[in-house]
C-alpha positions as a Markdown table, in Angstrom:
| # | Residue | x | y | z |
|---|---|---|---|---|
| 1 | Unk | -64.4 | 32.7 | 161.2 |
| 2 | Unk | -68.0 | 33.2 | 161.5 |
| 3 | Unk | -68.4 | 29.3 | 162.0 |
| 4 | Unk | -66.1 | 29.7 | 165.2 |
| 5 | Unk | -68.6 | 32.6 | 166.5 |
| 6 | Unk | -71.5 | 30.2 | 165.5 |
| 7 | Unk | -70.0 | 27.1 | 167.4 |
| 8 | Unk | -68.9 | 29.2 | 170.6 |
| 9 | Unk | -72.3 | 30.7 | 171.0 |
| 10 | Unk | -73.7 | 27.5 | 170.5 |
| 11 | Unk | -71.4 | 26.0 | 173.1 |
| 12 | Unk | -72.0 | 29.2 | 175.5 |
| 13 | Unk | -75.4 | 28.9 | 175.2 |
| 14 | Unk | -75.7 | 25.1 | 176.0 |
| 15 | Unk | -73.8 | 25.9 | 178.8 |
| 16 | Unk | -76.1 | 28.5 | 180.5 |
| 17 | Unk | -79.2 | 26.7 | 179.7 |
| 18 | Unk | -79.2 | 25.0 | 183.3 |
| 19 | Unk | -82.4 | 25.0 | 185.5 |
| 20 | Unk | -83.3 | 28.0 | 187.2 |
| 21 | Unk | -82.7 | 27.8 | 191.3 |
| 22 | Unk | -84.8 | 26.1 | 193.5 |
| 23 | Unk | -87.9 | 28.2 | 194.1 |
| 24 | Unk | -87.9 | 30.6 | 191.2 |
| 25 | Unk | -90.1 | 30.1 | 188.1 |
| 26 | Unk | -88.2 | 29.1 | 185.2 |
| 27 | Unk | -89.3 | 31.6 | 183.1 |
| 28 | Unk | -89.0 | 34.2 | 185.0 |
| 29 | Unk | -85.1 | 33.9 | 185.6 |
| 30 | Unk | -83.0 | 36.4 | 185.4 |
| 31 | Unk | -80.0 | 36.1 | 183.3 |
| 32 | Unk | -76.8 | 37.2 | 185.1 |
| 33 | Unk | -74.7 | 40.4 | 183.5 |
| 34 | Unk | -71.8 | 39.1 | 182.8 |
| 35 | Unk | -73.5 | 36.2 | 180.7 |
| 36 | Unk | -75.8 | 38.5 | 179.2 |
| 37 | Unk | -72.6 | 40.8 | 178.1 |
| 38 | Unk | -70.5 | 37.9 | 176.7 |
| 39 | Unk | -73.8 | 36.6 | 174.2 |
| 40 | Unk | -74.8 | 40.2 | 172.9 |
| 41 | Unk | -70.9 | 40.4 | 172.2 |
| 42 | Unk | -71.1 | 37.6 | 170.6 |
| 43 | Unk | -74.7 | 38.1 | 168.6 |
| 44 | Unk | -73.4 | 41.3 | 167.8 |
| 45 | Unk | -70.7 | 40.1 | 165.9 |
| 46 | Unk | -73.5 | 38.6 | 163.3 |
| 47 | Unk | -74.2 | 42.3 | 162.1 |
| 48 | Unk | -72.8 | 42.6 | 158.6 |
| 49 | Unk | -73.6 | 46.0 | 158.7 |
| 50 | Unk | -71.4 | 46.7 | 162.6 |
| 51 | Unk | -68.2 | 48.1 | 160.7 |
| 52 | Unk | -70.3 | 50.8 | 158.9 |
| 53 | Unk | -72.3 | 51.9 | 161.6 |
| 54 | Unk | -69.4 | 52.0 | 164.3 |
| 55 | Unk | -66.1 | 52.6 | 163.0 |
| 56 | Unk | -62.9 | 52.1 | 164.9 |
| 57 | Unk | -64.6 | 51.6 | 168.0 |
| 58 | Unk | -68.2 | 49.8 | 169.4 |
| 59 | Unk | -69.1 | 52.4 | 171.5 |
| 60 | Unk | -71.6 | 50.8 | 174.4 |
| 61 | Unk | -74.3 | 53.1 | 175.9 |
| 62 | Unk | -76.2 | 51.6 | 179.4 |
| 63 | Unk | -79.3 | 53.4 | 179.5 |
| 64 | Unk | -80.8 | 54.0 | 182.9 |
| 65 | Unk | -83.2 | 56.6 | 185.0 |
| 66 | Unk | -81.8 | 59.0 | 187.5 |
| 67 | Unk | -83.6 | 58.5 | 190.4 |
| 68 | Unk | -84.9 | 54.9 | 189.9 |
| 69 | Unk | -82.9 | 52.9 | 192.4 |
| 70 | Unk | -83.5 | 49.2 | 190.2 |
| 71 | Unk | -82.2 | 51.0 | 187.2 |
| 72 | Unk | -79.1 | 53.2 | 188.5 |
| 73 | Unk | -78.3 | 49.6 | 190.2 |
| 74 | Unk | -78.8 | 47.4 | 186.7 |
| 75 | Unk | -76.9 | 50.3 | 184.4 |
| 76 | Unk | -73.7 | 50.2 | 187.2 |
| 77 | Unk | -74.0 | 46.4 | 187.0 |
| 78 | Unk | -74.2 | 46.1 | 183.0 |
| 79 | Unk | -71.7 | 48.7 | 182.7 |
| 80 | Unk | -69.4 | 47.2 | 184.7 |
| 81 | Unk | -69.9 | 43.4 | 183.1 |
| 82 | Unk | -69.3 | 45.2 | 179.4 |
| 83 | Unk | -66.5 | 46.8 | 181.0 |
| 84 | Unk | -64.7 | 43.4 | 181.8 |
| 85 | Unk | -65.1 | 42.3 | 178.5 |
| 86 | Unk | -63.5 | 46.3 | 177.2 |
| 87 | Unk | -60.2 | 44.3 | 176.4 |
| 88 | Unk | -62.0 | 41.8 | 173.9 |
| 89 | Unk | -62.6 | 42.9 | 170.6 |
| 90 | Unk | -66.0 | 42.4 | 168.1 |
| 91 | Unk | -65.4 | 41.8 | 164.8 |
| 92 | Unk | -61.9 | 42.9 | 165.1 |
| 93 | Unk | -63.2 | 46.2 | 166.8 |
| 94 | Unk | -62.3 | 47.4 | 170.6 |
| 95 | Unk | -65.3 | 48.3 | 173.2 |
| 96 | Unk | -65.9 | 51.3 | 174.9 |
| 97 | Unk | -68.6 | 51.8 | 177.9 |
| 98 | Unk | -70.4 | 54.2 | 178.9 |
| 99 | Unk | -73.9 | 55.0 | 181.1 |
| 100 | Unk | -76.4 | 57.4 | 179.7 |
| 101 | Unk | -78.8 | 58.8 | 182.6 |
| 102 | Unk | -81.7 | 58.9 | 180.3 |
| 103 | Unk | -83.2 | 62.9 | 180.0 |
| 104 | Unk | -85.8 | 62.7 | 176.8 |
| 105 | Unk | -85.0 | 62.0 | 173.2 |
| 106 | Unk | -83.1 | 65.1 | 172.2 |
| 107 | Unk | -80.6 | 64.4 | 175.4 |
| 108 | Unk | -80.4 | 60.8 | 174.0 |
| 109 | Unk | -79.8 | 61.7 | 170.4 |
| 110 | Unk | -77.1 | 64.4 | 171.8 |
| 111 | Unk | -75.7 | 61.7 | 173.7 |
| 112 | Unk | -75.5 | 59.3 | 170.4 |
| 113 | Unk | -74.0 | 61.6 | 168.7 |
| 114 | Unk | -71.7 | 63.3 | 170.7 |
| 115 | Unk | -70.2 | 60.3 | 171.6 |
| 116 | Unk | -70.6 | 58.1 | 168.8 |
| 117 | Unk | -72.8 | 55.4 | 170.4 |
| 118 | Unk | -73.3 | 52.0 | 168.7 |
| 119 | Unk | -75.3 | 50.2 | 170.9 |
| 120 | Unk | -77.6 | 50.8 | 173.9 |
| 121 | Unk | -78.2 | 48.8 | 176.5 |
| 122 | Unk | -81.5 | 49.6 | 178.2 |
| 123 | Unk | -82.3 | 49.1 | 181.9 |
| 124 | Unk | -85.1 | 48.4 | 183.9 |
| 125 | Unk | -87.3 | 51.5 | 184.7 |
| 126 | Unk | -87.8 | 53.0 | 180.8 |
| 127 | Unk | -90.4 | 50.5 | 180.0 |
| 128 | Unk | -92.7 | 53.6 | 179.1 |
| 129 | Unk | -90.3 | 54.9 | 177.3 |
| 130 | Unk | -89.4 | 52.7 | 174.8 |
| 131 | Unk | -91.7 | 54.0 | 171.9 |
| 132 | Unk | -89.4 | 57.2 | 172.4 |
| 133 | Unk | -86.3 | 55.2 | 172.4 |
| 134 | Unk | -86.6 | 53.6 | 169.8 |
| 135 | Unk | -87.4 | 56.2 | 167.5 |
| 136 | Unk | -84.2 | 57.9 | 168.2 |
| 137 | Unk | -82.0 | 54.7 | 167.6 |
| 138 | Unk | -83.9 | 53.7 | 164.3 |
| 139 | Unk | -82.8 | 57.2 | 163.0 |
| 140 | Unk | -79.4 | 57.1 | 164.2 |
| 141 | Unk | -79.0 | 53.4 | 163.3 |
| 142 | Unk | -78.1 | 52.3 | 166.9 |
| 143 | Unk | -78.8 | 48.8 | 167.9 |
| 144 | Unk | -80.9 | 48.3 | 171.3 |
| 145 | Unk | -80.7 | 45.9 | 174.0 |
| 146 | Unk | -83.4 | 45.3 | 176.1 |
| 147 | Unk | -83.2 | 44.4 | 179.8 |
| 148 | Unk | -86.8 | 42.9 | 179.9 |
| 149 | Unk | -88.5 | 40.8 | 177.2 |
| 150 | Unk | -91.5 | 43.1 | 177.1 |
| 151 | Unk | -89.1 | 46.0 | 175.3 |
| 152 | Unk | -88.1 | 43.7 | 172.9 |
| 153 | Unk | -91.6 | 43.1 | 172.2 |
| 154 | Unk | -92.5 | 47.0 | 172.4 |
| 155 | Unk | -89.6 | 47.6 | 169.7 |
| 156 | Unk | -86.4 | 47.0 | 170.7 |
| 157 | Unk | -84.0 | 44.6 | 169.1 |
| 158 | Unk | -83.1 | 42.0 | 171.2 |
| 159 | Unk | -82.5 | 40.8 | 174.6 |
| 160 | Unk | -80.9 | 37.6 | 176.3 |
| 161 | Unk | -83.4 | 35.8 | 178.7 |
| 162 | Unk | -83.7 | 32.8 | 180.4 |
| 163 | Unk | -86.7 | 30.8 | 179.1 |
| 164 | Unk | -88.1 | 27.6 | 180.0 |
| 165 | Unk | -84.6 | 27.2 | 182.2 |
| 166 | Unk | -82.5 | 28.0 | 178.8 |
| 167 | Unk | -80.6 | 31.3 | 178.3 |
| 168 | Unk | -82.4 | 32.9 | 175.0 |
| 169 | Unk | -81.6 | 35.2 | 172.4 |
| 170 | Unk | -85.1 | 36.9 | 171.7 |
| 171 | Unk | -84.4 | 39.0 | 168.4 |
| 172 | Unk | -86.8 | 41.6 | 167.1 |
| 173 | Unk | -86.2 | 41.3 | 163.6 |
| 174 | Unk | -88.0 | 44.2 | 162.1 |
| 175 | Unk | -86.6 | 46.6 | 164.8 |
| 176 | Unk | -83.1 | 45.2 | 164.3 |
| 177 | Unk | -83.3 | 46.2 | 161.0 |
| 178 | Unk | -84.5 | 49.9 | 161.1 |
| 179 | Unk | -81.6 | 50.2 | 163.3 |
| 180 | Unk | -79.8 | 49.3 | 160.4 |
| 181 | Unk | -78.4 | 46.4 | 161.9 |
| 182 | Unk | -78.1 | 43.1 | 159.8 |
| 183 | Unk | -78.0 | 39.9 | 161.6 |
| 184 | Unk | -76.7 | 36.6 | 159.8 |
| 185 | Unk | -79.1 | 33.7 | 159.4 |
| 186 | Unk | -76.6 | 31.6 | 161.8 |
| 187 | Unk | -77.7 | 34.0 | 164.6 |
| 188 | Unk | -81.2 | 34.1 | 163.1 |
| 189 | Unk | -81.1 | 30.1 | 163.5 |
| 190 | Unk | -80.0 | 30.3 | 167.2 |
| 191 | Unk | -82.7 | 33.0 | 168.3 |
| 192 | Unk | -86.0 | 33.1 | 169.3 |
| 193 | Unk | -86.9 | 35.4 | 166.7 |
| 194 | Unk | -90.0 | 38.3 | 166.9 |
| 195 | Unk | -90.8 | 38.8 | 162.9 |
């Protein structure tokens, strides 16, 4: 089974790795939602640890700030590209969607809690915030997914970016894993990896 998930990401990847369009910078790219929803789906199902941390459901958090136009627009966009995706399942498990206006750490540990997030998605516009991010999903062993490479490399766990006009998979390692998440070396082998 996990050699299918191997060979589809593989094949999904290839795929997407097309040049950027004419005028833009390769690297700078933006990989659209609904591609970026279908590979962390599919990265995600490399946790061997996603069945103890979620239980009957992935629950899917898109983190955004109130007020910042960018980010309202890029959490109602990501939401709605999970949301397409709500009747696949991960590992045998359904999805749920949700978006989480982003109000400090104790609102986003509330918000973890009370409804049993598993992984956050976070938008454009929390750059500064991170750090304070991140220390509420390492201690409640939810897995982040950054919108902009720069949060991956601030702490975050991984992101999917398009590169040198290739759609990448840029995994934080060590962060992945104080979110008690634990990626196979298949995925490891496929991603641009942070250590």
């Amino acid at each position: 089974m996990l050699a299918v998930f191997l060979f589809a990401l593989a094949v999904v990847a290839e795929a997407w790795g097309s040049a950027a369009p004419a005028g833009q910078a390769p690297a700078e790219a933006e990989v659209p939602s609904s591609r970026q929803a279908v590979i962390v789906l599919r990265a995600l199902a490399y946790d061997g640890n996603l069945r103890t941390r979620a239980g009957d459901t992935i629950d899917i958090g898109v983190l955004y700030k109130k007020g910042h136009g960018r980010s309202e627009q890029m959490a109602a966009t990501m939401a709605k590209a999970f949301g397409v995706l709500a009747s696949t399942q991960v590992a045998g498990l359904p999805i749920a969607v949700s978006r989480l206006a982003y109000g400090g750490t104790e609102a986003l540990d509330k918000s973890i809690g009370g409804v049993g997030i598993d992984m956050i998605y976070v938008c454009e516009g929390l750059d500064a915030e991170v750090g304070a991010i991140a220390e509420v999903t390492r201690r409640t062993k939810t897995l982040t997914v950054g919108s902009g490479r720069e949060q991956v490399r601030q702490g975050l766990s991984l992101g999917v970016f398009q590169v040198d006009a290739k759609t990448t998979i840029l995994l934080n390692l060590q962060s992945s894993r104080q979110e008690g998440v634990a990626f196979a070396a298949d995925l490891l082998r496929l991603a641009a990896v942070i250590r």
